[in-house]
Every structure is written in C-alpha cells, then in structure tokens.
Steps between C-alpha positions, in 0.01 A plus 500: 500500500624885409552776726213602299281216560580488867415898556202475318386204727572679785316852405201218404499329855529883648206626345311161608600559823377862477168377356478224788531720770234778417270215400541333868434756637187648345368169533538428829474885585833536717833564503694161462703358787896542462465176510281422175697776327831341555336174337397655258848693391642176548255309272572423121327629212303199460387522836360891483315426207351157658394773824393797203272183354392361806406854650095422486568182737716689769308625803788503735902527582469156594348408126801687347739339735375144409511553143870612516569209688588664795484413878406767715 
C-alpha cells in the first residue's frame, strides 16, 4: 500500500469517526462517556461504519460497547 493509499485510509476512518460520534450522540441524546469515545478512536473503519449502520438498533452505551466488542 502507498503513502497515498494509507493517508487516504486514514482521513476515511477520521471522518467515520467524526460521523460516529455526532450520530451517538444525537441518538442517545448525551455526551458520550470518555470511555465510549476512546473505543471509538480506537475502532477501525469497518467498525464505525458497522456502528454508522447499526445506529437505528442502539439505545444505549452498553449497545455500542457490545457491538465493538468491548468489556466494560
């Protein structure tokens, strides 16, 4: 993979993230734990897009936190 390829990855997973985040929490209408946000900085590409698809089946952290695999 190019320098290229691999910055252009990363500005995709950083506008995920972005997207992720302001989606969370206008869903579940609060700021995010430190917790949950360090998850989700942490979390791959694939796995913000799985949360931005999955955002109509979230009703809590803990719903996030499970599908990221996470223990709390």
């Amino acid at each position: 993979m190019s320098v290229a390829d691999k910055l252009r990855r990363e500005g995709k997973r950083e506008e995920a993230l972005e997207v992720a985040l302001n989606l969370l929490e206008k869903k579940l209408q609060t700021d995010l734990s430190a917790q949950l946000q360090k998850e989700l900085e942490d979390a791959s590409y694939e796995k913000l897009k799985e949360v931005q698809n999955k955002l109509f089946d979230l009703e809590s952290e803990d719903d996030v936190f499970e599908l990221l695999e996470v223990q709390k």
